[in-house]
GUPAZA-50458 format. One line per 2 residues: their letters; for each residue x, y, z of N, C-alpha, C, CB. Coordinates in steps of 0.2 Angstrom, whole numbers, plus 2048, in hexadecimal, padded with zeros to 3 digits. Each point is the difference from the previous one (the first is absolute). Glycine has a CB too. Layout:
BEGIN
A	X Y Z X Y Z X Y Z X Y Z  ...;
This chain:
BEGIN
XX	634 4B2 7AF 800 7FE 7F9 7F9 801 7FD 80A 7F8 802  7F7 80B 7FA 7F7 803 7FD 7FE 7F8 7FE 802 80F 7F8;
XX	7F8 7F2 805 7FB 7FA 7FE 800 802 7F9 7F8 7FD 80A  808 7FD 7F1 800 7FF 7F8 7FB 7FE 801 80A 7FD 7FA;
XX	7F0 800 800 7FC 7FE 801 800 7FD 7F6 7FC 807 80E  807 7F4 7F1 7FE 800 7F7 7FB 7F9 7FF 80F 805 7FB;
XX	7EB 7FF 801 7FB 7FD 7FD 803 7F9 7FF 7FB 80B 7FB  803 7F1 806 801 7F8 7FB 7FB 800 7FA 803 7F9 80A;
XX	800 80A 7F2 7F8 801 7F9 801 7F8 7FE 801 80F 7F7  7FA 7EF 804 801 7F9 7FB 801 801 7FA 7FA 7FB 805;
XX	805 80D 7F9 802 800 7F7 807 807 802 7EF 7FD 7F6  817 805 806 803 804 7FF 7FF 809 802 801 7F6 7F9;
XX	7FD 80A 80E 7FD 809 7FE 805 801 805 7F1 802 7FE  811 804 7FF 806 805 802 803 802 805 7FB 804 7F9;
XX	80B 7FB 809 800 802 806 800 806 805 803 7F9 7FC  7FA 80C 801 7FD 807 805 7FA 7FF 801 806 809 7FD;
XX	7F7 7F1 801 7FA 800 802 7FF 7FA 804 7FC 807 7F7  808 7F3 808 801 7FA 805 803 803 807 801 7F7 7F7;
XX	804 80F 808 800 803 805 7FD 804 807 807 7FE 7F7  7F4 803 804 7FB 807 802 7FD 7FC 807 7FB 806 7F1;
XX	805 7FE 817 7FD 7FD 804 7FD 806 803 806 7F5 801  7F5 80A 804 7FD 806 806 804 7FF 806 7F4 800 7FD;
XX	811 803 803 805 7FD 808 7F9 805 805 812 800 7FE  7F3 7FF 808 7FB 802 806 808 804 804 7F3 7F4 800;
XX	812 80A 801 807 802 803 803 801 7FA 801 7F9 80A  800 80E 7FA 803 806 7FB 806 802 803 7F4 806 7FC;
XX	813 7FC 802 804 803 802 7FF 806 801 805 7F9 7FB  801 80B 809 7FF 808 802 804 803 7FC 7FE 800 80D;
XX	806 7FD 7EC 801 803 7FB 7FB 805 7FE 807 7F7 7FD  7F9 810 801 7FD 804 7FB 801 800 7FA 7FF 805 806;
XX	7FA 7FC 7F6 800 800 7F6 802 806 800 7F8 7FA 7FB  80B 809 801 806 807 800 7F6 801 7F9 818 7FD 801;
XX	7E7 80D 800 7FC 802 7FD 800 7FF 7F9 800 806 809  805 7F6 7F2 803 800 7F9 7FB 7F9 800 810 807 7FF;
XX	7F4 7F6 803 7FD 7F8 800 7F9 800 800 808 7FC 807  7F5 807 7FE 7F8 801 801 7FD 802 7FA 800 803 80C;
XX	803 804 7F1 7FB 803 7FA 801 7F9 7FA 803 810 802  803 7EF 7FF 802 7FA 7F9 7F7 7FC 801 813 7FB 801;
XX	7ED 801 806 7FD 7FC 800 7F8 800 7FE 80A 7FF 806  7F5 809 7FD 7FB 804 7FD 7FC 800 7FA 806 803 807;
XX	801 7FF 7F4 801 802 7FB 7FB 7FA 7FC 80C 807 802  7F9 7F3 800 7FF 7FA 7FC 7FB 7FD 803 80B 7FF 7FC;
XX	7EF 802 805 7F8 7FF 803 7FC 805 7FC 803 7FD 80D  802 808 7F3 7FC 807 7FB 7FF 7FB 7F7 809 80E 807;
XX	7FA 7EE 7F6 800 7FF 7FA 7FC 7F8 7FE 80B 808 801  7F2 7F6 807 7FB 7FB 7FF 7F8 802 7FA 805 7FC 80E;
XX	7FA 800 7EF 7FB 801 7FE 7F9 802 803 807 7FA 7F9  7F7 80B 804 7F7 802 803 7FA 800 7FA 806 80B 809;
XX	7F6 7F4 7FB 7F8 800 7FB 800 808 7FE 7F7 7F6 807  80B 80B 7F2 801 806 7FB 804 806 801 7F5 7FC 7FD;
XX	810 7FF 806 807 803 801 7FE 805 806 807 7FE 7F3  7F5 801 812 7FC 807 805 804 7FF 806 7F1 7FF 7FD;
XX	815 7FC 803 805 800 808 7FC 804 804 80B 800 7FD  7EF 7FC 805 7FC 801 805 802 7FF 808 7F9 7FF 7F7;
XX	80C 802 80B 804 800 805 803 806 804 800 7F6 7FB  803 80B 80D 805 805 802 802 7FB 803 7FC 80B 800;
XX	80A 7F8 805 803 7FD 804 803 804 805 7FF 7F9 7F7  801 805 810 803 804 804 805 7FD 804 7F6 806 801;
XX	80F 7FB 7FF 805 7FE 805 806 801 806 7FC 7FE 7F8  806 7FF 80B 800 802 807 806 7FD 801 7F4 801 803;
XX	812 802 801 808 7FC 800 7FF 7FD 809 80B 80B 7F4  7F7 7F2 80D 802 7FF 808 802 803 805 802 7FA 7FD;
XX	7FA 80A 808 807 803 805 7FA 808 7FF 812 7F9 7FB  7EA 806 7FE 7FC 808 801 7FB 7FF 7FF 808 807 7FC;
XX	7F5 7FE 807 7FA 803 802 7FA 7FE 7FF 806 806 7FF  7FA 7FA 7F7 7FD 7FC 7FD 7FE 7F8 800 805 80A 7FB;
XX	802 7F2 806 7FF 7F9 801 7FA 800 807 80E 7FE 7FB  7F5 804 809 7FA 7FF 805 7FB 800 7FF 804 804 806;
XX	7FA 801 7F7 7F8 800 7FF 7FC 7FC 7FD 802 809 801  804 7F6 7F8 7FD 7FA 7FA 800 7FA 807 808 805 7F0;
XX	7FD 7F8 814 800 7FB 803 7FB 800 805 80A 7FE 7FE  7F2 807 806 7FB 801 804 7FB 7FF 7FE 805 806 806;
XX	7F9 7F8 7F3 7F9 7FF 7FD 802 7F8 7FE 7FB 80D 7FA  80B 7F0 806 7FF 7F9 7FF 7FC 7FB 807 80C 804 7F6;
XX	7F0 7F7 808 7FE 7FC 804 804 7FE 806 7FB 7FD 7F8  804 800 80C 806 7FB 807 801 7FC 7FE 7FD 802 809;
XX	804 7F9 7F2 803 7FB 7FD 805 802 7FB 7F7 7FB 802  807 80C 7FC 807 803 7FC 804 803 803 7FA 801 7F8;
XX	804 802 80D 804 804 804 809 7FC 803 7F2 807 804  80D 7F3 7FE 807 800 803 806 7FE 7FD 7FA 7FE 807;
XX	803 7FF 7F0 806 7FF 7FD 802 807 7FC 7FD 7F4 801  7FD 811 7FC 803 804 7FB 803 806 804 7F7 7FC 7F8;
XX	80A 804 80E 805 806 804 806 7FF 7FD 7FB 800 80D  809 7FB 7F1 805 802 7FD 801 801 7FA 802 7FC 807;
XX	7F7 804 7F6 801 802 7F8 806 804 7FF 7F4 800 7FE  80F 800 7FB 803 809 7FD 7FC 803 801 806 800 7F7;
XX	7F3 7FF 806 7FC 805 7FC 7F7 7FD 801 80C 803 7F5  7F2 800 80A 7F8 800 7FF 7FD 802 7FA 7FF 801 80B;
XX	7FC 7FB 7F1 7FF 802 7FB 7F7 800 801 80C 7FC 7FB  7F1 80A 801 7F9 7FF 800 800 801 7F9 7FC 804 80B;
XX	7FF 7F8 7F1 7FD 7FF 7FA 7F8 804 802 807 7F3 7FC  7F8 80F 800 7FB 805 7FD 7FC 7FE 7FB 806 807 804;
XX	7F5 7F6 7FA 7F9 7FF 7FA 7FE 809 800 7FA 7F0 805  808 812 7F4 7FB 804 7FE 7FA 7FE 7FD 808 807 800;
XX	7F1 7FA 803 7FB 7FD 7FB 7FC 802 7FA 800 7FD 80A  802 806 7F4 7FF 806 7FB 802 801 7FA 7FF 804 809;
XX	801 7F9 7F2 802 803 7FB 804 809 7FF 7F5 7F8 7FF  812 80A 7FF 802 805 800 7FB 805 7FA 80B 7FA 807;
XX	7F3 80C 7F9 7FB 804 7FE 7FA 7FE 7FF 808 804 7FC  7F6 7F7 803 7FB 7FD 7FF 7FB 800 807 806 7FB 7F6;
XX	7FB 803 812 7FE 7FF 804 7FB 7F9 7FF 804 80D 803  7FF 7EF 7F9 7FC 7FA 7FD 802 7FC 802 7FD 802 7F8;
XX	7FF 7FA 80E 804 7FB 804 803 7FA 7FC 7F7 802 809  80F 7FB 7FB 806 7FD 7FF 7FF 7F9 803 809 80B 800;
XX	7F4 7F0 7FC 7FF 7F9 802 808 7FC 802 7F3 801 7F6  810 804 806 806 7F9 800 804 804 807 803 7FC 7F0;
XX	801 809 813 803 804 805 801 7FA 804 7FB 80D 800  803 7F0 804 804 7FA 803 804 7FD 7FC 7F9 7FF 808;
XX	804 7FB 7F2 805 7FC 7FD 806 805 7FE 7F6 7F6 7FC  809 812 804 809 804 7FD 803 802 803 7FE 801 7FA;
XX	800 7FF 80C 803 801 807 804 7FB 802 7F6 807 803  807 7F2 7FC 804 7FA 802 805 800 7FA 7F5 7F7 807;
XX	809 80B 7F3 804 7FF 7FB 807 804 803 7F6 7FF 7F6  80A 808 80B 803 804 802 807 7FD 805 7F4 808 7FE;
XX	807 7F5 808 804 7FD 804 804 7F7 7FF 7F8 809 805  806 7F5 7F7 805 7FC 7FE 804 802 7FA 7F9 7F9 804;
XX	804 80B 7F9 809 802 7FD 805 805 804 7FA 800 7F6  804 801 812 804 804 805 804 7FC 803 7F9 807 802;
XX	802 7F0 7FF 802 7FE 805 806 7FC 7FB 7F6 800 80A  808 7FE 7F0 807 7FE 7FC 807 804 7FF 7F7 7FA 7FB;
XX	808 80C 805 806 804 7FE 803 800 808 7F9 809 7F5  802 7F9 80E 803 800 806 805 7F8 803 7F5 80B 802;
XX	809 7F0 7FC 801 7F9 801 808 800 7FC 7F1 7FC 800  80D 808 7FB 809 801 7FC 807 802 803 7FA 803 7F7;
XX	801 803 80D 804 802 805 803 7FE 807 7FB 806 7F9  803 7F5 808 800 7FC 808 7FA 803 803 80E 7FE 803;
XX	7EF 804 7FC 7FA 804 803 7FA 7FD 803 804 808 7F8  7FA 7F6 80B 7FA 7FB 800 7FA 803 804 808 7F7 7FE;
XX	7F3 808 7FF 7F9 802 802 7FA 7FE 804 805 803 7F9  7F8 7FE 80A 7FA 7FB 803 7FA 805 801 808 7F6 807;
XX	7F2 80A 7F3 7FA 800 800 7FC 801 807 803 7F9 7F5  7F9 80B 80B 7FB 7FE 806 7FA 805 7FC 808 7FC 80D;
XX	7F3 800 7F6 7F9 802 802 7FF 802 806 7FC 7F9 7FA  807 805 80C 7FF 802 806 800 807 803 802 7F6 7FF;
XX	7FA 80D 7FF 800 808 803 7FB 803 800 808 802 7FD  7F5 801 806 7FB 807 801 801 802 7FE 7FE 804 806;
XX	7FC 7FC 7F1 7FF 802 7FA 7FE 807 801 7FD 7F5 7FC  7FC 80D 80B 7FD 804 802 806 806 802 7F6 7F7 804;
XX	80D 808 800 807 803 804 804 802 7FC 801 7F9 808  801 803 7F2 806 801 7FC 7FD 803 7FC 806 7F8 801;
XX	7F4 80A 7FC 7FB 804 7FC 802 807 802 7F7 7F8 7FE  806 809 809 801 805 802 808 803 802 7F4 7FE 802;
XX	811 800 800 806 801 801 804 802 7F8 7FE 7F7 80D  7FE 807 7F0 802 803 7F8 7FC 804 7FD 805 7F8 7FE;
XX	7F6 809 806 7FC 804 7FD 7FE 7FE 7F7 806 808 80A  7F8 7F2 7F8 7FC 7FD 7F8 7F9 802 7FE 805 7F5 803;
XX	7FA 80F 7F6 7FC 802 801 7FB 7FB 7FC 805 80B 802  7F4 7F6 7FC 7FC 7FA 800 800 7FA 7FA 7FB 809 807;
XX	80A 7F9 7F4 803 7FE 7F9 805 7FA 802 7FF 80D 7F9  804 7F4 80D 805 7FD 800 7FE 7FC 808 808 808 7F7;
XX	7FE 7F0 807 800 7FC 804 806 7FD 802 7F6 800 7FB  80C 7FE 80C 805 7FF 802 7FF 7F9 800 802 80A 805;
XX	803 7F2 7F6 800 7F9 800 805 7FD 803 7FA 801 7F8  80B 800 809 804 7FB 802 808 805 805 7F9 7F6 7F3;
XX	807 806 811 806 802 804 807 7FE 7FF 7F8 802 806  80F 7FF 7F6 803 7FB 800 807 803 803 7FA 7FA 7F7;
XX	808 7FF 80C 806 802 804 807 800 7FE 7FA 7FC 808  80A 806 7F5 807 7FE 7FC 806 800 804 7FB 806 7F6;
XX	809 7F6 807 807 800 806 803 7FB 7FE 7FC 805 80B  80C 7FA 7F7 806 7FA 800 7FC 7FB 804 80C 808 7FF;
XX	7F5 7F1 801 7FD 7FD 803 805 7FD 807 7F8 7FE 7F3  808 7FF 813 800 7FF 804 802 7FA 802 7FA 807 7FF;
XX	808 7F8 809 7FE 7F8 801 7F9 7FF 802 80A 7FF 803  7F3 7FC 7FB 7F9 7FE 803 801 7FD 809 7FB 7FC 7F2;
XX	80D 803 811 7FD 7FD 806 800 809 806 808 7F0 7FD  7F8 815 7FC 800 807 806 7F6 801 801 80E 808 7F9;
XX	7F0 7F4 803 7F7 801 7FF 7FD 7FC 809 7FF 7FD 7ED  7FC 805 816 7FB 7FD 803 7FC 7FB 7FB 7FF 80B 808;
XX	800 7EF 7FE 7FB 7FC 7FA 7F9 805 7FF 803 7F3 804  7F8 80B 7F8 800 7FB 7FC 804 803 7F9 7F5 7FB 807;
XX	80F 809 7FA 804 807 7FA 805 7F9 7FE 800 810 808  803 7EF 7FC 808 7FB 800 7FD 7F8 7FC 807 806 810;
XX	7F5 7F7 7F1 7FD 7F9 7FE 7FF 803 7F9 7F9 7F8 80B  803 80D 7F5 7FD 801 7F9 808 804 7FB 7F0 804 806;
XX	814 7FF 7FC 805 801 7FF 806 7FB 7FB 7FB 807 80C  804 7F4 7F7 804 7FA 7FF 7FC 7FA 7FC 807 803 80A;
XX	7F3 7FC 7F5 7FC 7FC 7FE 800 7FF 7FA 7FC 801 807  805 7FB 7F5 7FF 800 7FA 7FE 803 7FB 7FF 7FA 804;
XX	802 809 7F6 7FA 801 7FC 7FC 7FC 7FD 805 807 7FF  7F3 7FC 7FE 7FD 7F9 7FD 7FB 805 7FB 7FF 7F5 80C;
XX	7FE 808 7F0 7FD 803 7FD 7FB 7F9 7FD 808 80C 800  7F2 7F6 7FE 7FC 7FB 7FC 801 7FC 7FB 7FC 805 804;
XX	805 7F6 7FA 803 7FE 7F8 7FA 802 7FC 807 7F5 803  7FD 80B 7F7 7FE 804 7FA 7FA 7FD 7FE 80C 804 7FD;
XX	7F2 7F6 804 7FA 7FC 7FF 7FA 803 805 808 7F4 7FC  7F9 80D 807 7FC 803 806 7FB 806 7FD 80B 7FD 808;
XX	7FB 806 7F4 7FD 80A 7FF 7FF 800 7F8 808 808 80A  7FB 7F5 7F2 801 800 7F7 7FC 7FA 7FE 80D 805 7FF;
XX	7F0 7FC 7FB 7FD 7F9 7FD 802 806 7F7 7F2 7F8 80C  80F 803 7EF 801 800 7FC 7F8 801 7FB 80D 7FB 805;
XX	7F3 80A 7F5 7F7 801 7FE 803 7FE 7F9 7F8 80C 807  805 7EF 7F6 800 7FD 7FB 7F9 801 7FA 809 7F8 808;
């Protein structure tokens, strides 16, 4: 039986986003190629600093060729759970201004934008996602052949979610544990 995971908010926030989690146990269902561009799509229409969608994206289904290689630059902490991904996703920062070649202060914060409007569309669809840092930036540069405008920021894994008692620890505790996050007093102060 896969793992739910729903937020306990304290004020009313929506449920595709109390739903929204980073599994780790992924099912060996596949995202049919329709599904993927939707999901695509709807990361394409996040907002950018002067509308520059300063981003690409490369992706990679299970089973081919491609997958491997995107997974042979991820870390050894990412390696044992994301083998069952569907899919692999790389995010790409262009740093550049398009014609201009005038550097792009904002390309990460629209990249992350990018990707949370993926990981919610995709979230509509039973689809669920999990973020990482963990990769051979170096490796993954060159295995894409990134030229020096661009930056490989983030790896993400997509897929039906799982049982967590199929995970090795410490994959399986972290799998089933709570969600938390900081109270709102913590991070927000009100400016009067």
């Amino acid at each position: 039986m896969s793992t739910i995971k729903t937020a306990n908010t304290q004020y009313p926030v929506i449920d595709l986003i109390k739903k929204r989690w980073s599994p780790r146990s992924f099912s060996n269902k596949p995202i049919a190629e329709a599904d993927m561009l939707t999901i695509l799509e709807a990361g394409s229409w996040a907002p950018s600093a002067n509308n520059s969608q300063p981003w690409r994206h490369v992706y990679a289904f299970k089973g081919t060729e491609g997958f491997e290689k995107i997974w042979n630059t991820l870390l050894p902490g990412n390696q044992p759970w994301t083998k069952d991904a569907a899919a692999l996703v790389v995010s790409i920062g262009i740093k550049e201004l398009p014609d201009t070649q005038q550097k792009n202060a904002y390309y990460l914060h629209d990249v992350g934008m990018f990707n949370s409007f993926l990981l919610l569309q995709a979230q509509s669809m039973n689809i669920y996602g999990h973020l990482m840092a963990g990769f051979d930036k170096r490796k993954l540069a060159e295995l894409l052949n990134l030229p020096e405008n661009e930056e490989a920021v983030s790896i993400m894994a997509l897929g039906y979610t799982d049982a967590a008692e199929k995970l090795q620890e410490p994959y399986k505790s972290r799998e089933i544990s709570p969600r938390t996050r900081k109270a709102l007093e913590e991070f927000t102060s009100l400016m009067n």
